[in-house]
N, C-alpha and C positions, 0 to 999 in steps of 0.2 A: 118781820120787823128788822128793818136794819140799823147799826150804831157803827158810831167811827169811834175807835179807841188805838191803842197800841201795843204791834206784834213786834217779837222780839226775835232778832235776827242775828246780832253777836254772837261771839264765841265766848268762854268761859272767863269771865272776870272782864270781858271786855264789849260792855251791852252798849247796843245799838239799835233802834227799833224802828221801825215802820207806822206811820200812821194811815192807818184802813179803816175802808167801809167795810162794813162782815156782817151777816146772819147775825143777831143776838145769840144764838144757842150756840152758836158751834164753839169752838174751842180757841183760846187765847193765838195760838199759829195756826188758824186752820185754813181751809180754803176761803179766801179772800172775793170780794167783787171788783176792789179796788185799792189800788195805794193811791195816795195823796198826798205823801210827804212823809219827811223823818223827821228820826230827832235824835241828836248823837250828844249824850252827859256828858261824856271824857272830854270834848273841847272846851276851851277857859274863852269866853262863856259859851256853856251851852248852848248847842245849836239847835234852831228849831226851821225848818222847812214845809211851806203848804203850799198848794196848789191851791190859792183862793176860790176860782174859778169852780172847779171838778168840787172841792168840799161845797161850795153854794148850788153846785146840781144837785146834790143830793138830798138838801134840804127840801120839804115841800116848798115852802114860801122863800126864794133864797132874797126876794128883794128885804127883806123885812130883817136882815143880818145884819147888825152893825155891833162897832167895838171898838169903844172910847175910853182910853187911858189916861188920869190921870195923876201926875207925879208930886209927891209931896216931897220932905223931906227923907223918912227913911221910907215911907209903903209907897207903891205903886199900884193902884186900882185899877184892874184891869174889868170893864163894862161891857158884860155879852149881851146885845138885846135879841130876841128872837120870835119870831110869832107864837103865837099860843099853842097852836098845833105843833111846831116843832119841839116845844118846851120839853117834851118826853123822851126826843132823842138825843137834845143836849145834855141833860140830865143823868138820863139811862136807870136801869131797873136799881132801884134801891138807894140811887146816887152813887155808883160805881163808874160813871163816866167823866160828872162834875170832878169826883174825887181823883180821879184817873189825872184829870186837865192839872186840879191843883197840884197835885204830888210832882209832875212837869214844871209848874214855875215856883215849884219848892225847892226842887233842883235846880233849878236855873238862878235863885236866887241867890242860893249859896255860891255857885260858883262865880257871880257878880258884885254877892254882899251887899245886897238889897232885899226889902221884901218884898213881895207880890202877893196881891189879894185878887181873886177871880170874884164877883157878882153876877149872876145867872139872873135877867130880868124878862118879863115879858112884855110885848108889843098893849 
C-alpha cells in the first residue's frame, strides 16, 4: 500500500522536506518511489510545491480529485473531494496522513496569519 506524506531532508534547525510517494511501512526518509514536490516552512510564506499531475497518477481514480477553497474572513476552507476507494490513502492509517496535510497549513498559516481548515470528503 502506498501513501504520499513528507520526508525530511534539511539540516539541523533548518527543515526542509520532500513530498513522496513511499511504501506505508517503510520509514519516514526511506526509499522513496517518488518525489512530487516540497515544502520549505522557513520561507514567509510558506512554500508548498506539487506536481499536480504525478500526485493524480498515483491515485487510483485521479479524475475524481478536486479541491475547492473557500475564503472567509479569518478561516480558509480548504475542500479535498476524492473517490471512495482513494479515501484510505488520503487519510492514511490511523489519520496520520490527513494530520500530516493539516499540521502543513498550520504552518502555513502562521506564517501568513490566516487560518486553514482541510475537509476530507468523498465522491
Amino acid at each position: 500500500m502506498l501513501t504520499i506524506r513528507l520526508s525530511r531532508i534539511g539540516k539541523k534547525k533548518k527543515p526542509f522536506y520532500r513530498v513522496v510517494v513511499i511504501e506505508r511501512t517503510r520509514p519516514r526518509d526511506g526509499r522513496v518511489k517518488e518525489a512530487v514536490g516540497t515544502y520549505d516552512p522557513l520561507k514567509k510564506p510558506a512554500e508548498i510545491k506539487l506536481d499536480a499531475e504525478r500526485v493524480k497518477y498515483w491515485l487510483d481514480h485521479p479524475e475524481e480529485v478536486r479541491v475547492k477553497s473557500s475564503e472567509g474572513a479569518q478561516v480558509t476552507v480548504l475542500e479535498l473531494q476524492v473517490h471512495t476507494e482513494d479515501l484510505g490513502k488520503v487519510i492514511g492509517r490511523q489519520g496520520r496522513t490527513a494530520k500530516a496535510i493539516r499540521t502543513v497549513l498550520g504552518a502555513a498559516g502562521i506564517k501568513t496569519r490566516k487560518r486553514y481548515t482541510l475537509e476530507i470528503l468523498e465522491d
